[in-house]
N, C-alpha and C positions, 0 to 999 in steps of 0.2 A: 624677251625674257628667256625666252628655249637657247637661243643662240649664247647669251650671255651666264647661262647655268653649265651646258656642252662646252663651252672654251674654257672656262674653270675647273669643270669637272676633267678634263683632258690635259689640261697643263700640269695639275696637279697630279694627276696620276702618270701622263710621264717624267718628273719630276722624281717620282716615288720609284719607277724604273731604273731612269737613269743613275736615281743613287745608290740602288740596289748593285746596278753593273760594275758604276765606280767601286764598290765596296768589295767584290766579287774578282774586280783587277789589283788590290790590293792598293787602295786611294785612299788615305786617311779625309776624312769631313769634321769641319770643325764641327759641324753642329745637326739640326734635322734641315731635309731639302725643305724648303719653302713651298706651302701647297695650299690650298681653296678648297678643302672638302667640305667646309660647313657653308660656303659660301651659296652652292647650288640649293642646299637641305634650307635653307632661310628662304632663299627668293622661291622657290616651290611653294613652302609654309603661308609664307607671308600672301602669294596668289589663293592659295586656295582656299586661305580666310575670306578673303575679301571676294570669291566665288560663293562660300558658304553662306557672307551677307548679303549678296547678293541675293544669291536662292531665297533669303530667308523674306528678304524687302518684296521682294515679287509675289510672294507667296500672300504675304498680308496685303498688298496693294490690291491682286485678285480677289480674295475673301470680299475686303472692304467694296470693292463694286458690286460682287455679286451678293452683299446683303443690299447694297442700294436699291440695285434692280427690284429683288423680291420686296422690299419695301413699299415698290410704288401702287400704290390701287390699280385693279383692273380694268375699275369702270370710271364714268364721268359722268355728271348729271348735267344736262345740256338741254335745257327748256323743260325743266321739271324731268323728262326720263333719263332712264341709266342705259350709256351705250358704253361699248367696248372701248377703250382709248383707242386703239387702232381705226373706227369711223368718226374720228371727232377731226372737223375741216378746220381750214385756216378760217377762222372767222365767225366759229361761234362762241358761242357766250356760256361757258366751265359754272355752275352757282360751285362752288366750298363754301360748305359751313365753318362754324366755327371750331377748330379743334382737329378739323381733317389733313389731311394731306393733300398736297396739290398733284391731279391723276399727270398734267402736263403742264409743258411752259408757257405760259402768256404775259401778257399786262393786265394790272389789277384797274380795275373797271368804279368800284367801290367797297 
């Protein structure tokens, strides 16, 4: 895109030279030189929208995990007590009531 905005922007401004100099030698022109200046001003535009939604999608995507996270319970009730999620092994047995949230991933049991 950088290259393709710089060869535009460049043709056309020598373009705008050159018909300056013709004009300058006494070179009648039928009409105006042929030039791209809106050309670079669009493709700029048009990246820096689509940076903007960019920014904008990432921004919500972060939000949305970082309420996930804070959503999850801290604890786990794992043979009637509450432990930390972080000391719950592969292989014990989560009780959730009804209504709760799940502190971790497993299979349901019953």
């Amino acid at each position: 895109i950088s290259t393709a905005t710089c060869l535009a922007y460049g043709y056309s401004t020598f373009m705008m030279v050159l018909s300056v100099a013709f004009t300058f030698l006494g070179e009648v022109q039928e009409g105006p030189p042929p030039h791209f200046f809106e050309t670079p001003c669009s493709l700029i535009t048009v990246v820096l929208i689509g940076r903007l939604l960019e920014a904008a999608a990432k921004q919500r995507t972060t939000d949305s995990l970082d309420e996930l996270v804070r959503a999850s319970p801290p604890t786990a009730r794992v043979n009637g007590e509450e432990l930390p999620i972080e000391l719950v092994a592969l292989g014990d047995v989560v009780e959730i009531l009804p209504g709760e949230v799940a502190p971790v991933d497993g299979e349901l049991l019953s």
